[in-house]
The first five atom37 places (N, CA, C, CB, O) and aatype in JSON, in Angstrom:
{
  "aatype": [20, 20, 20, 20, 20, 20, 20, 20, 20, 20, 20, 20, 20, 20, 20, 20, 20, 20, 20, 20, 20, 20, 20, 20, 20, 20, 20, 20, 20, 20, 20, 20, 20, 20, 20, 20, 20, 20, 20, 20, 20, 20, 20, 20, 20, 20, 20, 20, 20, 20, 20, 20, 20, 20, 20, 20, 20, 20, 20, 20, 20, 20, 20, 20, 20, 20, 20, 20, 20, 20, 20, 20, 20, 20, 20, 20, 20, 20, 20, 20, 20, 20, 20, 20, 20, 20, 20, 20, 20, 20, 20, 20, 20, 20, 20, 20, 20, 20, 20, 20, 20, 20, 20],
  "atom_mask": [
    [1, 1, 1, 1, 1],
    [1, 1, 1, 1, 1],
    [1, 1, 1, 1, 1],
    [1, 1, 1, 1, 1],
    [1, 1, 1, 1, 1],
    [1, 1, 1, 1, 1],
    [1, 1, 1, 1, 1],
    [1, 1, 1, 1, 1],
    [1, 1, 1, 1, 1],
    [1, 1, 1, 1, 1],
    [1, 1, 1, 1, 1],
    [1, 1, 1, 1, 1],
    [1, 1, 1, 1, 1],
    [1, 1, 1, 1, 1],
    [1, 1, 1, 1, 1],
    [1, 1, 1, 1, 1],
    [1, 1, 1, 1, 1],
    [1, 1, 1, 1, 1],
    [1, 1, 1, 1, 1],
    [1, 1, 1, 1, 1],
    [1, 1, 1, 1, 1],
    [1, 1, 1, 1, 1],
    [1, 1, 1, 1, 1],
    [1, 1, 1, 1, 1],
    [1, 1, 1, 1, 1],
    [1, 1, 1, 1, 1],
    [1, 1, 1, 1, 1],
    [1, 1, 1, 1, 1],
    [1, 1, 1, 1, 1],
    [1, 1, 1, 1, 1],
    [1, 1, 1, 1, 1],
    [1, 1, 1, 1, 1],
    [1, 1, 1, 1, 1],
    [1, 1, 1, 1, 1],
    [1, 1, 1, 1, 1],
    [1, 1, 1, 1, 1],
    [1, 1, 1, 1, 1],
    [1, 1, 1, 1, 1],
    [1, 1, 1, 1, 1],
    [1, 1, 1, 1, 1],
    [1, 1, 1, 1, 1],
    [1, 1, 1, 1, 1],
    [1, 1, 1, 1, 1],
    [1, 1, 1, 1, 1],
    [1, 1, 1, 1, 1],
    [1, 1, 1, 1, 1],
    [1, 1, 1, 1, 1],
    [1, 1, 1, 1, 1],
    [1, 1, 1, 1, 1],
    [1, 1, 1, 1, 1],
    [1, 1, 1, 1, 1],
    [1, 1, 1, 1, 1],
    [1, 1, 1, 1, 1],
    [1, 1, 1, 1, 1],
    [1, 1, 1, 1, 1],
    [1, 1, 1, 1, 1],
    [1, 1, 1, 1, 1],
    [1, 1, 1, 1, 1],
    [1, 1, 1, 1, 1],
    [1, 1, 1, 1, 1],
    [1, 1, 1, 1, 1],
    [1, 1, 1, 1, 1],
    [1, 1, 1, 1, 1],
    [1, 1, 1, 1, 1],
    [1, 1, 1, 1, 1],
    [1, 1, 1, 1, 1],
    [1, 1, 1, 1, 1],
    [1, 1, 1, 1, 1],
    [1, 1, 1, 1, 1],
    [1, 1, 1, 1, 1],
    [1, 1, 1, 1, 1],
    [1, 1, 1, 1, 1],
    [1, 1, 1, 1, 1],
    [1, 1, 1, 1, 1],
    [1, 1, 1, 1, 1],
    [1, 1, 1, 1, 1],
    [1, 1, 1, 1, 1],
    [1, 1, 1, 1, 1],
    [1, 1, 1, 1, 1],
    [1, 1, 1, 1, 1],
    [1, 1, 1, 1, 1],
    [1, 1, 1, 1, 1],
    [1, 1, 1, 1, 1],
    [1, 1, 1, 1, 1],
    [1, 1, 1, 1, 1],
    [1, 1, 1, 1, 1],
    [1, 1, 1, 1, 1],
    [1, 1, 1, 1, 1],
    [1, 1, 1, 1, 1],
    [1, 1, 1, 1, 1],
    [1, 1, 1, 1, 1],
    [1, 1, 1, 1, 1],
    [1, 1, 1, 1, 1],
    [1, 1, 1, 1, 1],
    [1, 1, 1, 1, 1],
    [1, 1, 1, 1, 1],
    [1, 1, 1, 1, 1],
    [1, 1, 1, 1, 1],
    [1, 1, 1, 1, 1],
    [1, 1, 1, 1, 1],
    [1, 1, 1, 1, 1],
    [1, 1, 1, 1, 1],
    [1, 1, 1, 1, 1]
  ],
  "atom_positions": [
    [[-40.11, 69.19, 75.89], [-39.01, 69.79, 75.17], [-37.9, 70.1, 76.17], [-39.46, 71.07, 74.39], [-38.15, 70.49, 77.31]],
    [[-36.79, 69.94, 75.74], [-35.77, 69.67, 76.79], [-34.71, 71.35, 76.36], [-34.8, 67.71, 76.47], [-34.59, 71.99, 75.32]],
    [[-34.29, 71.49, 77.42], [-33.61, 73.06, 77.0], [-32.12, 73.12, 76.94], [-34.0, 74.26, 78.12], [-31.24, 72.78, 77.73]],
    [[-32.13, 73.64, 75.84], [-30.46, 73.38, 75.39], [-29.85, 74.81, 75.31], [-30.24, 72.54, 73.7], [-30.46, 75.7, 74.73]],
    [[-28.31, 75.07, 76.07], [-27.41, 76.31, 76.08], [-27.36, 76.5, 74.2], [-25.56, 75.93, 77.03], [-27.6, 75.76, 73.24]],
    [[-27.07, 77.39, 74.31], [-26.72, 77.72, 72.86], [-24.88, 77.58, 72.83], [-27.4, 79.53, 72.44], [-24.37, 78.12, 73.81]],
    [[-24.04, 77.06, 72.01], [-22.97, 76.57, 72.04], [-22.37, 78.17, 71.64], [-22.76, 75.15, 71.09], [-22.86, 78.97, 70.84]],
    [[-20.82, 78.36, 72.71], [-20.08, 78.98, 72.62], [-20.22, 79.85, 74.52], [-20.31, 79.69, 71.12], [-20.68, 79.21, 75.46]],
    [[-19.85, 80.97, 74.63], [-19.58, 81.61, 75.94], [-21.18, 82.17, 76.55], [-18.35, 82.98, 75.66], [-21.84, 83.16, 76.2]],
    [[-21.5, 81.07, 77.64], [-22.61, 82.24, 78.01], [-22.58, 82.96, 79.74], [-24.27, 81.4, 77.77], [-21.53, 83.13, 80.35]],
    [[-23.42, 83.17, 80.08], [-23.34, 83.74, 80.96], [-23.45, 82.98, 82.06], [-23.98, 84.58, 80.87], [-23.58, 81.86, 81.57]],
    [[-23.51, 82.8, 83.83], [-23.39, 81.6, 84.23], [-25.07, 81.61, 84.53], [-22.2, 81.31, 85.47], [-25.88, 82.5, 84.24]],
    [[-25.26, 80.62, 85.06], [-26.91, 80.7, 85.68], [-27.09, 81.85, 86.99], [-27.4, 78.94, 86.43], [-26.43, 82.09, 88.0]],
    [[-27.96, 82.24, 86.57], [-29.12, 83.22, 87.35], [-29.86, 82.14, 88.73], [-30.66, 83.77, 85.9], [-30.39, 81.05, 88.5]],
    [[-29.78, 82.48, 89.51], [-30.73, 81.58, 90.67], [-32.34, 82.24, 90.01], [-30.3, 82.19, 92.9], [-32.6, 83.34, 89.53]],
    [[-33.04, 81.26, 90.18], [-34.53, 82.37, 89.83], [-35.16, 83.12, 90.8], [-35.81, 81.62, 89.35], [-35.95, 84.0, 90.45]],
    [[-34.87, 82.85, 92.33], [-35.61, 83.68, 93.21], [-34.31, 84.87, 93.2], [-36.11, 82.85, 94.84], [-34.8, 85.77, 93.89]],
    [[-32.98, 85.3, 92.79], [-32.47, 86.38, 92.94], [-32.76, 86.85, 91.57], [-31.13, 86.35, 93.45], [-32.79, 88.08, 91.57]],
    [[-33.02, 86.26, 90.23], [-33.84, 86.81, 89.12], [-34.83, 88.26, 89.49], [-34.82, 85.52, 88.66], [-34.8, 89.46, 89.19]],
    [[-35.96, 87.1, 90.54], [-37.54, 87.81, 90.14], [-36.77, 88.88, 91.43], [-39.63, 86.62, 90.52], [-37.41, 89.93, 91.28]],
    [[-36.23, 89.02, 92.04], [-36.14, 90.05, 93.67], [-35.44, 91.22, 92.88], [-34.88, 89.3, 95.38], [-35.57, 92.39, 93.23]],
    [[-34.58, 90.79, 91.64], [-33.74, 91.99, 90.65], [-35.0, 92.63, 89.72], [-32.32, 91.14, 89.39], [-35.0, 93.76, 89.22]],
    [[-35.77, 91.91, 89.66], [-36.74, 92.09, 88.29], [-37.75, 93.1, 89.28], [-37.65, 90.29, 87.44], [-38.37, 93.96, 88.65]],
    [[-37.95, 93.07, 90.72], [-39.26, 93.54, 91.23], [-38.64, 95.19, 91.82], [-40.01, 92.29, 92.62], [-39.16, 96.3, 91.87]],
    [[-37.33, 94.66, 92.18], [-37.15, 95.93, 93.01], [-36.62, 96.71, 91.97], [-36.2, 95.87, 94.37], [-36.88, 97.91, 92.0]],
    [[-35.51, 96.0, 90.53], [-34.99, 97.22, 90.06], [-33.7, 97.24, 89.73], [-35.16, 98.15, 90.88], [-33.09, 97.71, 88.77]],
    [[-33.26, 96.41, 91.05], [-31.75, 96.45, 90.93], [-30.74, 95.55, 90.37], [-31.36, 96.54, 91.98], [-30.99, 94.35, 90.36]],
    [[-29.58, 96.0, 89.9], [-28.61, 95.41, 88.8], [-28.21, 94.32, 89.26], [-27.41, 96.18, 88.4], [-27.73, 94.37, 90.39]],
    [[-28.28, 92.99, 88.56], [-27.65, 92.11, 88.98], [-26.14, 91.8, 88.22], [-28.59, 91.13, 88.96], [-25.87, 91.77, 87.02]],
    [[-25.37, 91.61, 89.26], [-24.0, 91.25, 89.25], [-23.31, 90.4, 89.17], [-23.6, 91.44, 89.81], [-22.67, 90.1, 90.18]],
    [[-23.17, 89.8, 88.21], [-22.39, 88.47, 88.16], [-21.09, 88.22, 88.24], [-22.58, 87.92, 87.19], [-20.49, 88.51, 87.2]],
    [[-20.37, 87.75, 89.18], [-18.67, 87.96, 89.2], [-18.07, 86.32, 88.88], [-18.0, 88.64, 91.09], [-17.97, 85.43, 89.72]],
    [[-17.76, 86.24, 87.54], [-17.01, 84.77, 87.0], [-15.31, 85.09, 87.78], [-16.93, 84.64, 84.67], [-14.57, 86.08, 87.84]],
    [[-15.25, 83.89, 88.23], [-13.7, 84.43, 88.27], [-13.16, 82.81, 87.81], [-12.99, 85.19, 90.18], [-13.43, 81.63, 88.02]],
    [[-12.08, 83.8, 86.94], [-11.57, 83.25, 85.42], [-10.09, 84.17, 85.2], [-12.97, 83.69, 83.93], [-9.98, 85.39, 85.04]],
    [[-8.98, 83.06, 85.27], [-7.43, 83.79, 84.91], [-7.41, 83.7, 83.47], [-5.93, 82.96, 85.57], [-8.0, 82.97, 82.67]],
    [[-6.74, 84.45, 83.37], [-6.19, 84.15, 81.88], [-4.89, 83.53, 81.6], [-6.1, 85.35, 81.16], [-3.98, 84.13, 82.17]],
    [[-4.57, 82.67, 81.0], [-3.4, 82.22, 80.67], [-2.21, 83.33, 80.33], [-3.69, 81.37, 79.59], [-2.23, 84.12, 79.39]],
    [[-1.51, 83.24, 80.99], [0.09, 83.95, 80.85], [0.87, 83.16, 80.04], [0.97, 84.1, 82.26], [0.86, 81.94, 79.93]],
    [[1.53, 83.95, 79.51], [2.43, 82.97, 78.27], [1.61, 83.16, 77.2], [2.64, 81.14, 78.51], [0.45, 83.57, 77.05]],
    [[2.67, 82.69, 76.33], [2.15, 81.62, 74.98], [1.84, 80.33, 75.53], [3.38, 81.31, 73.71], [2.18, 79.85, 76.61]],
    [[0.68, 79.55, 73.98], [0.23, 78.21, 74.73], [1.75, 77.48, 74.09], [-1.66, 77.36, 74.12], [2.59, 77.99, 73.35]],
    [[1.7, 76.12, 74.7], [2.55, 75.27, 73.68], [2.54, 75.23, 72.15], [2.3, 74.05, 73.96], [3.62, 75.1, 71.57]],
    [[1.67, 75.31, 71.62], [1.18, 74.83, 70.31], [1.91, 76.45, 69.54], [-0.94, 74.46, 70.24], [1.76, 76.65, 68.33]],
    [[2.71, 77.52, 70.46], [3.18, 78.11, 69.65], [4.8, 78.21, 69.14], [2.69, 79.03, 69.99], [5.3, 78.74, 68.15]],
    [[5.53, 77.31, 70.49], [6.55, 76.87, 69.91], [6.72, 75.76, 69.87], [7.41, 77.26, 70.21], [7.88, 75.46, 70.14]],
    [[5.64, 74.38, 69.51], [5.99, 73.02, 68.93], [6.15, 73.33, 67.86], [5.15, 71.9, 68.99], [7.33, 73.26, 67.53]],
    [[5.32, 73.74, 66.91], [5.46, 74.18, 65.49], [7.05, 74.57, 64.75], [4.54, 75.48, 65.45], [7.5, 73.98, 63.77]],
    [[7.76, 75.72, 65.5], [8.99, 75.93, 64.72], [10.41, 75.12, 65.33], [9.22, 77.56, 64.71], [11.54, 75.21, 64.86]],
    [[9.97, 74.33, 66.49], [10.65, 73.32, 66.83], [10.88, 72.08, 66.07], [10.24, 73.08, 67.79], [12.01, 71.62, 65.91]],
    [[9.56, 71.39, 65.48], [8.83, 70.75, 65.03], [9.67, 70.92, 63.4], [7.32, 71.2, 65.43], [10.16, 70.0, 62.74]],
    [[9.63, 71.84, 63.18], [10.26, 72.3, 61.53], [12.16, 72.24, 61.85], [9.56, 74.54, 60.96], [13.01, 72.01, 61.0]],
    [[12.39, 72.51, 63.3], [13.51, 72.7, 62.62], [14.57, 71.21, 63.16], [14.11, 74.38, 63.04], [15.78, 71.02, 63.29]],
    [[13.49, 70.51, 63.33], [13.8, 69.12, 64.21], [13.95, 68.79, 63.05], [12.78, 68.22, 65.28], [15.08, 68.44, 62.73]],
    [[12.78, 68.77, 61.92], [13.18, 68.37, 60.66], [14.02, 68.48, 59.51], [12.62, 68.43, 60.34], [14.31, 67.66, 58.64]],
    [[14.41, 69.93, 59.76], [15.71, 70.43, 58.67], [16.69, 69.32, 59.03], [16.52, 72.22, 58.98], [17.16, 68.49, 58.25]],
    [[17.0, 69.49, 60.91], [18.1, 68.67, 61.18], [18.32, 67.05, 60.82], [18.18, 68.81, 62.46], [19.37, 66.56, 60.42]],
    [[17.04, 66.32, 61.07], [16.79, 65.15, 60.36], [17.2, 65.13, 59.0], [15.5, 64.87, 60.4], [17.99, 64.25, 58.65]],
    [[16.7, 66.17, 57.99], [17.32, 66.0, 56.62], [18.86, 66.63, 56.31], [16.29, 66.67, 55.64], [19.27, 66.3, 55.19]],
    [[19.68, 67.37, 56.98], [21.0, 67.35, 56.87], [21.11, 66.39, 57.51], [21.75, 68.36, 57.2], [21.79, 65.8, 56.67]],
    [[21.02, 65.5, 58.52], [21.83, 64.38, 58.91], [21.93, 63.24, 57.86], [21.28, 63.83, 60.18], [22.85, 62.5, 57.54]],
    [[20.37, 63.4, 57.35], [20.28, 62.15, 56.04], [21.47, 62.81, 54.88], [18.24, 62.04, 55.1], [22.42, 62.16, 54.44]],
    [[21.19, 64.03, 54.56], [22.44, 64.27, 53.31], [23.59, 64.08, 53.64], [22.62, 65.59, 52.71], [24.27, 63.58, 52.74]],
    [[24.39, 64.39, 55.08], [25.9, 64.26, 55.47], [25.84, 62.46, 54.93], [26.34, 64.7, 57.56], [26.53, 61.88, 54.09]],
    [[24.82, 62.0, 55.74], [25.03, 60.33, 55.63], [25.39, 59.8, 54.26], [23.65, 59.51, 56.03], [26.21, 58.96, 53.9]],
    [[24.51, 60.57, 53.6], [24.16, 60.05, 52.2], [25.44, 60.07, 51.04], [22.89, 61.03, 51.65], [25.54, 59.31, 50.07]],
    [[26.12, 60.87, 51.32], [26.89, 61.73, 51.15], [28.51, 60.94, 51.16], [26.53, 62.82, 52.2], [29.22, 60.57, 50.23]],
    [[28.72, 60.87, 52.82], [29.25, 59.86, 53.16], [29.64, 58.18, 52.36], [28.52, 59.87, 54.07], [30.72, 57.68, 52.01]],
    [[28.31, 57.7, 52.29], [27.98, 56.56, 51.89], [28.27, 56.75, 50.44], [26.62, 56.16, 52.28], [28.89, 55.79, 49.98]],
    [[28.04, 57.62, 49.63], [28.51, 57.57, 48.03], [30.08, 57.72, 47.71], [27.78, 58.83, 47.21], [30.57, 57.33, 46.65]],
    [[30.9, 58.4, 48.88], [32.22, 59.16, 48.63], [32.49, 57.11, 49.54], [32.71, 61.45, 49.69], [33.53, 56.61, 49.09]],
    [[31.9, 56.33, 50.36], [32.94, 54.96, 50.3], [31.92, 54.35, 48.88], [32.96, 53.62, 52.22], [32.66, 54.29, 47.89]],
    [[31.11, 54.09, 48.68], [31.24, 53.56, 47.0], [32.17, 53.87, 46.51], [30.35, 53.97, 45.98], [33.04, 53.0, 46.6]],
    [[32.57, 55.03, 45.85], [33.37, 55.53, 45.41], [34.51, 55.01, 45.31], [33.36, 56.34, 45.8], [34.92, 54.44, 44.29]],
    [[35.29, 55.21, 46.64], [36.47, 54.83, 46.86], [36.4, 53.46, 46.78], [36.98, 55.3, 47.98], [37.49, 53.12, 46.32]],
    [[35.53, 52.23, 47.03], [35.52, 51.35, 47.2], [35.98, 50.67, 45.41], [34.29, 51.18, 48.03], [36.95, 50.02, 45.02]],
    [[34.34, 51.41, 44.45], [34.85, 51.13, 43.37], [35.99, 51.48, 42.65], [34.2, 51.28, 42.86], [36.49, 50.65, 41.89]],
    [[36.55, 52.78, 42.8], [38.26, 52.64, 42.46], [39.35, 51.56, 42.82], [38.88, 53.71, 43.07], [40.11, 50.99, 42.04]],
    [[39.26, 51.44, 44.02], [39.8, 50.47, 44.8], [39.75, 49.24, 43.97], [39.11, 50.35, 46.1], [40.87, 48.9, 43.57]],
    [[38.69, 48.39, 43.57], [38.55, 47.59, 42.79], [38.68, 47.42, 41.45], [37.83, 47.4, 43.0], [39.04, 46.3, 41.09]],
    [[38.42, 48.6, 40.27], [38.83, 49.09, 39.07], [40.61, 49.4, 39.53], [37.76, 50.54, 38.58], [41.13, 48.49, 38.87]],
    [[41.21, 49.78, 39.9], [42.93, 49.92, 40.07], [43.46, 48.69, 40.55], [43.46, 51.1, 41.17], [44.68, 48.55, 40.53]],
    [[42.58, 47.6, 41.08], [43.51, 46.38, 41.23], [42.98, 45.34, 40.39], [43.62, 45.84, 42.71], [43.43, 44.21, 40.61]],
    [[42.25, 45.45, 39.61], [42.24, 44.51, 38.23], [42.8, 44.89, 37.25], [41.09, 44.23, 37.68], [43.31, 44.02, 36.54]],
    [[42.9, 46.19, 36.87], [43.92, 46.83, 36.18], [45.63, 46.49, 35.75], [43.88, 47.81, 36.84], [46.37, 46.19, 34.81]],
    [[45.58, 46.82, 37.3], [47.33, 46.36, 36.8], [47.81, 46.99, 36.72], [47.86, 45.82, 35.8], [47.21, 48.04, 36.98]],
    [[49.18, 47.17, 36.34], [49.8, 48.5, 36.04], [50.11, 48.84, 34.92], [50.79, 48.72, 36.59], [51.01, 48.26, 34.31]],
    [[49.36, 49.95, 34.36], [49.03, 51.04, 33.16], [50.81, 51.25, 32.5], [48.14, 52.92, 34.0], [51.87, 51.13, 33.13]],
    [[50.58, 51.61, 31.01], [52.15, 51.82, 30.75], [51.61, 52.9, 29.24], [53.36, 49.88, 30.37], [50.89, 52.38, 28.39]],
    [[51.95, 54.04, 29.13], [52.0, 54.67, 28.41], [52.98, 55.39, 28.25], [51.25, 55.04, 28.42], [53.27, 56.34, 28.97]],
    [[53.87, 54.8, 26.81], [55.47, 55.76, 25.69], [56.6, 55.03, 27.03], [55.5, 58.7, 25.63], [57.32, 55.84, 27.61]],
    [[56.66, 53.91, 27.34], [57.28, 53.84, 28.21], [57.31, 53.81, 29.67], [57.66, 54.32, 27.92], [57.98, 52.93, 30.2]],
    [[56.73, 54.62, 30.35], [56.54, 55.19, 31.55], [55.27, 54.26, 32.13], [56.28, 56.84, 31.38], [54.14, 54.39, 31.65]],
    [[55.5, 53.52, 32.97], [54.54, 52.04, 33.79], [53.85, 53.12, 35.11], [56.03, 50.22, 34.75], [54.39, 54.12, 35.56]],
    [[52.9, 52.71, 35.41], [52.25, 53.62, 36.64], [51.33, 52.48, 37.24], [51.23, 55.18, 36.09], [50.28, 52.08, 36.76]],
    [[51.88, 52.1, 38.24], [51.06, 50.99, 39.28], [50.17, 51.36, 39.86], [51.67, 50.41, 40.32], [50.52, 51.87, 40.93]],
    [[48.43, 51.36, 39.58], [47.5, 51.88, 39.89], [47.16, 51.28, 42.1], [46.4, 51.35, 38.44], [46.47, 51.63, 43.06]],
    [[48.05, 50.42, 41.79], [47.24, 49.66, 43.13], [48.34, 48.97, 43.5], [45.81, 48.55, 42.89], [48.97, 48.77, 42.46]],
    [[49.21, 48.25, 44.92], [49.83, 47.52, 44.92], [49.73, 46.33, 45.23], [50.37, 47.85, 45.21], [49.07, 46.0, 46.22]],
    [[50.39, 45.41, 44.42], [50.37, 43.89, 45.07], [50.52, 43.27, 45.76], [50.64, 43.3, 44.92], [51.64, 43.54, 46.2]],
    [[49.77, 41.74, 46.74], [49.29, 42.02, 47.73], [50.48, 41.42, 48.06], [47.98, 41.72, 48.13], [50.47, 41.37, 49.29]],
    [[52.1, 40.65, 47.42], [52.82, 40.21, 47.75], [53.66, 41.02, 47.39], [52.85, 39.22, 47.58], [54.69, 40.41, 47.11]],
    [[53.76, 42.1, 47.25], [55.16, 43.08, 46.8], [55.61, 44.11, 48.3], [54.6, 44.42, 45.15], [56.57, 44.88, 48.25]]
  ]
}
């Protein structure tokens, strides 16, 4: 049978002859881990609201674009509806939607 740590923090190994010399005489054994602790925050606490606001910016850039791109449709299709048109005349009064490309 083979001997397995139990998973999570344990203690480090014991030598066994400073074991049985603690066990006979009495006295406390002392174990000194030396172990820093991390200073700071880790990363993983500001990728996250970076991460979110990388994305807001991604989606206003898509709406300015989008945005953009409908206001030249737009203009484009006026542009084209006012020069097949012609020029409009209502009670008299003529209104040249667009001008001609020889005038």
């Amino acid at each position: 049978m083979t001997h397995r740590d139990p998973p999570g923090i344990i203690a480090p190994h014991i030598p066994a002859d400073a074991y049985r010399r603690a066990d006979t005489t009495g006295a406390p054994v002392v174990i000194v881990v030396h172990h820093t602790d991390p200073t700071g925050r880790p990363l993983r606490h500001y990728l996250f609201p970076i991460a979110v606001a990388g994305a807001g910016v991604i989606g206003v850039f898509g709406l300015v674009a989008t945005f953009i791109a409908l206001l030249d449709f737009a203009v484009h299709t006026a542009t084209v509806i006012a020069g097949a048109a012609g020029p409009i005349g209502i009670g008299g009064i003529t209104l040249r939607l667009a001008r001609g490309k020889h005038t």
